[in-house]
C-alpha positions in Angstrom: 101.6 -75.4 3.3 102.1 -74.5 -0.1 103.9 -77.6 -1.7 106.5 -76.8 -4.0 109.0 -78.9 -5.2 112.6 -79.1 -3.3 114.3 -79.6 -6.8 118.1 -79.3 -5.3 121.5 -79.2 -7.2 123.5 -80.4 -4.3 127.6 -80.7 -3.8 127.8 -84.5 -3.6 131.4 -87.2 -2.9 131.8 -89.4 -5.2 131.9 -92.9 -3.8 132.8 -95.4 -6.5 133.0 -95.7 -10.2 131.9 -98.9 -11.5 132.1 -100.5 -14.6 129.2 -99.6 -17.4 128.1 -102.4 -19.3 129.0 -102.7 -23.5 131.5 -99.8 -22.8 135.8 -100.1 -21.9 135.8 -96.0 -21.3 132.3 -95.2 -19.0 132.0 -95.8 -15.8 128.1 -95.8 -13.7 128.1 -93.4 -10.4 125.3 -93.7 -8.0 123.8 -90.8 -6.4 121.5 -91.3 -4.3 118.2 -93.3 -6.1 120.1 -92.2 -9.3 122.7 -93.3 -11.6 124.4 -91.1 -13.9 127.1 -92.1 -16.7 130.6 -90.4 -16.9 133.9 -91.3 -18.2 135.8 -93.4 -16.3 138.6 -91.4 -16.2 136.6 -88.5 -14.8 136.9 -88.7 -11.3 138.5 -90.3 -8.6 136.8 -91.9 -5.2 136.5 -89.1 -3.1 136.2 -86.3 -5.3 133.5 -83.9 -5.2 131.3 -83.0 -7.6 127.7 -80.9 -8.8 124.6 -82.8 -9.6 121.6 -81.9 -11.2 118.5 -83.8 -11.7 116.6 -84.5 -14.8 114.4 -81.7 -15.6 117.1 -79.0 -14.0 117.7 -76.3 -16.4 121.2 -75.2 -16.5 122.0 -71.6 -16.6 123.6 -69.8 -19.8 127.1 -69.9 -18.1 130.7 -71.3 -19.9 130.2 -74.6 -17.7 127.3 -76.0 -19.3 128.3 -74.4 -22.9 128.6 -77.9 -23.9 125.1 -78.7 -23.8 124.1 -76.4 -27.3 128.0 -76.1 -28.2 126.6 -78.1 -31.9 123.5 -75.4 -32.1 123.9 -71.3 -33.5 121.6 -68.3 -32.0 121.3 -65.4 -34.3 120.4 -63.5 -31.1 123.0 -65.1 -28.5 119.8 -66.2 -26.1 119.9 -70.3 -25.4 116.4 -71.0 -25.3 115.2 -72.7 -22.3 114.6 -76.2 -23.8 118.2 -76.2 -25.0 119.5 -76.3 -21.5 117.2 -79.0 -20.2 118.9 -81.1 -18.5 117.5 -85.0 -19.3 117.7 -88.9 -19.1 120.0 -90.6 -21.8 121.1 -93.9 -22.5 125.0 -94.0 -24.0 125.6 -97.4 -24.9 122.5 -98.8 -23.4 123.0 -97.3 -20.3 120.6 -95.1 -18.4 122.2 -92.1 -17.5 120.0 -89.3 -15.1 121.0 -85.9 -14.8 124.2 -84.3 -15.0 127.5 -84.7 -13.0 130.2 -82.1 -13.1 133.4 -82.1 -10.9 133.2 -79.3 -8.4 136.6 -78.0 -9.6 134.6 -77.0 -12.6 133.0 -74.2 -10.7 135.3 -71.4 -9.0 132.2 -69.7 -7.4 131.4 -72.8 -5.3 135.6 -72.9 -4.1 133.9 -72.9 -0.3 131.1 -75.6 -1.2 131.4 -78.9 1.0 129.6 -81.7 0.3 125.7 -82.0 1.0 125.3 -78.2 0.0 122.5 -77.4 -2.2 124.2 -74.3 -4.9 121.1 -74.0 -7.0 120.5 -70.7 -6.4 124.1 -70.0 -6.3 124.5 -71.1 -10.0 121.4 -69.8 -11.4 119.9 -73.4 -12.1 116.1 -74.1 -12.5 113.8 -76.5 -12.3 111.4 -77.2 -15.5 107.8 -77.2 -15.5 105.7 -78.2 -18.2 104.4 -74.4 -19.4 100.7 -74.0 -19.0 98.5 -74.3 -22.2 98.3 -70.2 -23.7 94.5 -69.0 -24.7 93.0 -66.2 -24.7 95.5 -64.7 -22.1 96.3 -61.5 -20.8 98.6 -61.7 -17.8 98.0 -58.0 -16.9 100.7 -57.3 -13.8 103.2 -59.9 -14.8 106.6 -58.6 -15.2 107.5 -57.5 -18.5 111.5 -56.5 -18.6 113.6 -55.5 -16.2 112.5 -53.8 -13.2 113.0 -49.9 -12.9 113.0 -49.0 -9.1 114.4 -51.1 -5.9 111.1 -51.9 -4.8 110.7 -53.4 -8.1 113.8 -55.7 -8.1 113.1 -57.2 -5.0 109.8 -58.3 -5.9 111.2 -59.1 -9.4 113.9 -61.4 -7.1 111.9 -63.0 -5.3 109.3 -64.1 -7.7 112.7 -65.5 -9.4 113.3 -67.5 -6.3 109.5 -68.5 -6.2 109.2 -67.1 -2.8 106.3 -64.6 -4.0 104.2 -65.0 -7.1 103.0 -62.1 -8.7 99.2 -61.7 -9.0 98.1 -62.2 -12.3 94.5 -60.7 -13.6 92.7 -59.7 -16.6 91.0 -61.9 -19.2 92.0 -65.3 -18.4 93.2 -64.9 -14.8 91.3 -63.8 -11.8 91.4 -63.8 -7.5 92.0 -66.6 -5.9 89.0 -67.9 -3.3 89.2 -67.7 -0.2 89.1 -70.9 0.2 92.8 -71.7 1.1 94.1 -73.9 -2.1 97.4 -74.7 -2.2 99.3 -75.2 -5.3 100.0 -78.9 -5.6 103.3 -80.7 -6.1 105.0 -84.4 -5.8 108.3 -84.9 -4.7 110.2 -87.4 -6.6 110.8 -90.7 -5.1 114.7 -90.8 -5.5 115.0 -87.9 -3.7 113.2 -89.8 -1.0 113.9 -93.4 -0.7 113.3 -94.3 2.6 109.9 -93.0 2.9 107.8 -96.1 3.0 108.9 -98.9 4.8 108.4 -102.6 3.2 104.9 -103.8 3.7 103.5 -100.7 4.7 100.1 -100.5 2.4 100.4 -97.6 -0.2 98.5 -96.9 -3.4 100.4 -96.6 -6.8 98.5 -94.8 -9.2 99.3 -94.0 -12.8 100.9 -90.1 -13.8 98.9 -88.7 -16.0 100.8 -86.2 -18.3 98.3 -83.2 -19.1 97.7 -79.7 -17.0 97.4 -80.2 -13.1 94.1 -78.4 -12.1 92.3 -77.4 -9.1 88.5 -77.0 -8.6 85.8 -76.1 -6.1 82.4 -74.3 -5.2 82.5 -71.6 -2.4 79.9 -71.9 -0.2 80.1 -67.9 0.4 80.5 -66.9 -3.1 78.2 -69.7 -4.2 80.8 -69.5 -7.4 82.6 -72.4 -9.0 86.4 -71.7 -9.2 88.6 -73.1 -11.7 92.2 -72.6 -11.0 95.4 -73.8 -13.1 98.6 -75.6 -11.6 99.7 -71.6 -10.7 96.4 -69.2 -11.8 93.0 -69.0 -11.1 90.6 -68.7 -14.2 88.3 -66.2 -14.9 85.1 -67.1 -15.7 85.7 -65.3 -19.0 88.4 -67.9 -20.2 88.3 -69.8 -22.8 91.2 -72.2 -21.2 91.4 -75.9 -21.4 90.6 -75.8 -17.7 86.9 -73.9 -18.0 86.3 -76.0 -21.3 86.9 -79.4 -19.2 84.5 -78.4 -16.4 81.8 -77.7 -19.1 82.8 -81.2 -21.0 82.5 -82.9 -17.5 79.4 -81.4 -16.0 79.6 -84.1 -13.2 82.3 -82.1 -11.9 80.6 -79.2 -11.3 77.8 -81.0 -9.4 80.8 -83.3 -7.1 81.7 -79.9 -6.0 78.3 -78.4 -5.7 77.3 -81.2 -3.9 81.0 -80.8 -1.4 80.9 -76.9 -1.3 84.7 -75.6 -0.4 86.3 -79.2 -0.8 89.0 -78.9 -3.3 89.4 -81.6 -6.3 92.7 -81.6 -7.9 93.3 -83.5 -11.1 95.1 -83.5 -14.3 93.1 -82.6 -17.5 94.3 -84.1 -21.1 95.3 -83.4 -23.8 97.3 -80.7 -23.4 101.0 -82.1 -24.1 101.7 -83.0 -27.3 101.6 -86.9 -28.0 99.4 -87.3 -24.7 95.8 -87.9 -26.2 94.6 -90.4 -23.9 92.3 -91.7 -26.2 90.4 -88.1 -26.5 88.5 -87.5 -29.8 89.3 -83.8 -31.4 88.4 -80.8 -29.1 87.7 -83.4 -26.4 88.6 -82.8 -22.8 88.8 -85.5 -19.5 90.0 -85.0 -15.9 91.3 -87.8 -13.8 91.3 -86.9 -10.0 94.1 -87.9 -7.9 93.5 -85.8 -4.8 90.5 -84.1 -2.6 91.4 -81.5 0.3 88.7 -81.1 2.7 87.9 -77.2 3.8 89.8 -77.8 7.2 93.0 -78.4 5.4 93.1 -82.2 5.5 93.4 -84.5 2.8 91.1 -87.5 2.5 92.7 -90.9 2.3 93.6 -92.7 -0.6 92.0 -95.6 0.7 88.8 -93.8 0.8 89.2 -92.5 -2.4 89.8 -96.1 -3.9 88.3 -98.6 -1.4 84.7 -97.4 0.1 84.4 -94.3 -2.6 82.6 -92.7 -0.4 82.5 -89.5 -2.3 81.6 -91.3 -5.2 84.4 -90.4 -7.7 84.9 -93.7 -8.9 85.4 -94.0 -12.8 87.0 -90.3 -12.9 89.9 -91.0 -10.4 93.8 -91.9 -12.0 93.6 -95.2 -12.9 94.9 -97.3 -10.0 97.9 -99.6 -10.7 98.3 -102.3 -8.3 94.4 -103.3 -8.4 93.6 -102.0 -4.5 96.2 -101.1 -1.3 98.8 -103.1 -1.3 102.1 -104.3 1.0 105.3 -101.8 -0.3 107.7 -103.9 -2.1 110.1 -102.1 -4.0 111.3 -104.1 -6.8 107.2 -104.8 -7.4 107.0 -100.9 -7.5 109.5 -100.7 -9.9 108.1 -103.3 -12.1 104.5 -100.9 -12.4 107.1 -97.6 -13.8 107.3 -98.5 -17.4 104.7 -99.6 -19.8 101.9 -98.2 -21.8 99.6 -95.9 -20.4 96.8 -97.9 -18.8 94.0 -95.4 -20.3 91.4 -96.8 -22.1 91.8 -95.7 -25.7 95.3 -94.5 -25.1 98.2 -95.2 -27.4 101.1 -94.0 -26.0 103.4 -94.3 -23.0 102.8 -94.0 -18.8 104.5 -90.8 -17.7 105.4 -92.8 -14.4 103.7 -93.9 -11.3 102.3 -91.9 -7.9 103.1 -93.9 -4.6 100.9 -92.9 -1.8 100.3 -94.4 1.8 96.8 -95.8 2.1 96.8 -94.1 5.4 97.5 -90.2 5.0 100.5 -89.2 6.9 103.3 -86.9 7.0 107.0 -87.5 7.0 109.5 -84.8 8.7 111.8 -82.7 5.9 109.1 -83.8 3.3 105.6 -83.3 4.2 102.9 -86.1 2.9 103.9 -89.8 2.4 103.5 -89.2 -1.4 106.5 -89.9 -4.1 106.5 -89.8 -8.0 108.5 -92.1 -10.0 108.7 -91.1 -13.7 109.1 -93.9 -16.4 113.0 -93.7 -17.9 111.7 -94.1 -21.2 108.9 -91.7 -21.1 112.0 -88.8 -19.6 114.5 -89.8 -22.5 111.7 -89.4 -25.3 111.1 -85.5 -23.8 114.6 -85.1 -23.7 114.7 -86.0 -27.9 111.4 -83.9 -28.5 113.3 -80.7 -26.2 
């Protein structure tokens, strides 16, 4: 149950190339919920080609040389933020991901179209690196491996199939309360997944630290876990400091021993205050797993509140459940953050059904849309 994303690079056929606006020499290709910008001359109808999503990160290969070809490395590494893949706009035109001709790729001579070569080309997806105090990540891997036994852990923890435990200062067990790590899959990858005026909840993303709390009613303990670690109670990490700075928190849980809370806590990313004052912490709740593995509704959340979380939940952005209608969705994307006291852009919006429910190949009715504007600004800080 462990939700992590399905960020593919897949082999896809180019269907059409149509005109981009304000430009004789780009053309627009649609893939999927996405659009990406290439010369028109680039491709043919037909032809198949790589894509890879915003926030992939392309290996350090002669393909994508390109990318950093302008930039110089005394020490010949390409750091990671160099070979983020992003959303740009070439003569006003949004442009999302990256689209390479197929033909560009001996390796993937075999590949036929709907085949997902990530692993095949060594390409990544980006998350946002955890805030660093006071840590000592004791067994992580340091190096290179040194025995066979070693390299195949070392291999799979590359392929996120196993993730190394990590103890010592900052990090600790996990409870045994079963708390998955939590992810959102991203609504273009999804399109279908609510059907028009189906009642959903559209909630606003909060760019911080995704976090994870609750009390053990064996332990009696309060744990405090990141996006990927749990925290000792030792650390000094944003995470611990925002359950002291909220002590309401620590009573909700109390109070709904082995229920987990999961929520985002700002600021942690750079230009993301949220109206916080200097060494100020808040947490806005966006999801509650009971101890039997099922996650309350949104509409209980939001509507009746019977748990009582009210003014610390992600501000809603549709003012209560709602009919789906796409192009009403889109319209809630962009825009300032709807914080009070924040002065600064929405990362994007959270669709969820009202109802909980699952959906086959992707697990809970539950799709992120990131704001264009918010994606291409990362790209020019990267």
């Amino acid at each position: 149950m462990e939700m992590n994303s399905t960020h593919k690079v897949n082999v896809v056929r180019v269907e059409e190339i149509l005109p981009a606006p304000k430009s004789d020499s780009l053309g627009i290709v649609y893939i999927g919920g996405y659009q990406c910008v290439v010369r028109k001359d680039a491709y043919e109808p037909g032809q198949l080609a790589v894509y890879l999503q915003p926030d992939s990160i392309a290996p350090q290969t002669e393909q994508f040389k390109f990318l950093w070809a302008d930039k110089e490395f005394p020490d010949g590494i390409v750091p990671e933020k160099k070979r983020r893949i992003t959303v740009r706009r070439f003569r006003g035109n949004w442009s999302e991901g990256l689209l390479l001709p197929l033909s560009d790729f001996p390796m993937l001579s075999k590949a036929s179209e709907g085949d997902d070569v990530a692993g095949v080309l060594g390409v990544l997806h980006y998350e946002e690196p955890e805030p660093v105090q006071n840590i000592n990540h004791g067994k992580q891997y340091k190096g290179l491996p040194k025995s066979l036994r070693g390299w195949f852990w070392y291999i799979l923890a590359k392929l996120h199939i196993y993730r190394p435990a990590v103890y010592g200062v900052d990090c600790c067990k996990a409870p045994k309360q079963f708390s998955p790590i939590y992810d959102v899959e991203g609504f273009k990858n999804y399109p279908r997944t609510f059907t028009e005026g189906e009642e959903v909840f559209v909630t606003e993303k909060i760019h911080g630290s995704n976090g994870r709390y609750q009390f053990g009613s064996v332990d009696q303990k309060m744990h405090v876990g990141s996006h990927n670690y749990w925290k000792s109670e030792k650390s000094t990490c944003i995470w611990r400091r925002a359950l002291t700075q909220n002590p309401w928190l620590s009573e909700f849980c109390a109070q709904h021993s082995d229920h987990t809370v999961y929520l985002e806590v700002v600021p942690t990313q750079k230009g993301y205050i949220y109206g916080c004052t200097e060494d100020q912490s808040k947490v806005f709740v966006f999801d509650v797993l009971r101890p039997d593995g099922t996650w309350v509704d949104k509409r209980d959340l939001y509507g009746l509140d019977p748990l009582g979380l009210g003014q610390h939940l992600v501000p809603l952005l549709n003012g209560h459940c709602k009919a789906f209608n796409l192009d009403e969705i889109k319209a809630l994307v962009e825009g300032p953050s709807t914080v009070p006291g924040a002065k600064h852009l929405r990362e994007g919006i959270v669709i969820s059904s009202a109802v909980e429910r699952t959906v086959r190949g992707l697990g809970r009715a539950q799709l992120k849309l990131k704001s264009m504007k918010f994606l291409e600004a990362e790209g020019k800080n990267g």
